[in-house]
Each structure stands twice: as C-alpha cells, then as structure tokens.
N, C-alpha and C positions, 0 to 999 in steps of 0.2 A: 748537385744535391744527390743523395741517396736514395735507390730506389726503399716504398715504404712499403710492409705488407702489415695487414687492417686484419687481426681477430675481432670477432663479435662474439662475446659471452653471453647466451642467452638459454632462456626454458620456452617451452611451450607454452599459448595462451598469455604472453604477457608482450599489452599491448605496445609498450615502448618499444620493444625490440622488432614486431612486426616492423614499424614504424621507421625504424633503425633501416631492417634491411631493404623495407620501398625507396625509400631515398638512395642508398647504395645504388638497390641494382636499377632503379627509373635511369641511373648518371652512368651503368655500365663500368663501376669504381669496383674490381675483383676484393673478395675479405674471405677468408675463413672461418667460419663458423662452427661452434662449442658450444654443445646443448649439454647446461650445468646438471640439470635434473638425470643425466645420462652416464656421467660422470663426478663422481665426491671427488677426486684427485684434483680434479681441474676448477671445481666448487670450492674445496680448501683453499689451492692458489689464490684465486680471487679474494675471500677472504681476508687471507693473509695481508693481501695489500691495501687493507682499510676498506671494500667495499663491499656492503649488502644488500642494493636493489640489483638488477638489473635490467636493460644490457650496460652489459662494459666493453667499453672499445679498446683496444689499444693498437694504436701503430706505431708500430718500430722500422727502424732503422739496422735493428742488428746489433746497434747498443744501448744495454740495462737503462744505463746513466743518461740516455735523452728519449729513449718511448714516451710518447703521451698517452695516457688513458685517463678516462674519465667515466663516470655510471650516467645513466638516462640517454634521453634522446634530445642532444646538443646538436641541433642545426649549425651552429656558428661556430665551432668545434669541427665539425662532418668537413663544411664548406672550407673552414682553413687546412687545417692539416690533411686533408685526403686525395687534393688534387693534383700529385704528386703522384697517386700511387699506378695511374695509367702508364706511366714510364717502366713501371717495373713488369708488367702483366707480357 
C-alpha cells in the first residue's frame, strides 16, 4: 500500500476542525494543515471541488484519480482511511 499524507482544510474557531485535529493528533496520525481564511488560493481550490463547510480532509496517495476527501468531522472516514498514514511519517 502506499504511503498517505492527510491535509486538513480548516479556519479558525470552527468547531469541527478543532475536532478533526484532536482526534488526529490524540492517534499521533501526522496531517498538514491549511488555514482557508489565510489563504483565498487554497480557499478557491477547495471550492472548486464541490466543497463549502469546512474541514476538508484529503489523503492522498500522490494520485488525483484515488484521494479521498470529504468536509466535516467523519470519524468513520478518519478511522478507515488514515491508518495507513503512520507508515509514511
């Protein structure tokens, strides 16, 4: 399997993403983190790809065509695809 790396799209004060990143790092699961409100460029991307709350997660693989990303705070989401990513760190 391929190692995954985990961006977190998020703003300040919004509690899903707090929420997002306690569960990461309680699991010590490495992500990068993109605060939208910091950045329009990285705010349009998101956008672009259908999505208006946030956080948005995505991990990839390194290819477009199998990322997963999703908006909210998806335990069940978090717990499948991210356990994997300790491999890569």
């Amino acid at each position: 399997m391929k190692p995954r790396t985990i961006t977190l799209y998020s703003k300040p004060n919004c509690q899903p993403c707090k929420a997002t990143k306690r569960w990461l790092d309680k699991r010590n699961i490495p992500y990068t983190e993109v605060d939208i409100s910091a950045s329009p460029a990285d705010l349009e991307a998101i956008q672009s790809l259908g999505f208006q709350e946030v956080p948005v997660v995505i991990v990839s693989t390194g290819d477009p065509e199998t990322d997963l990303m999703w908006s909210g705070l998806v335990v069940a989401n978090l717990e499948k695809y991210t356990h994997s990513t300790k491999a890569a760190a």
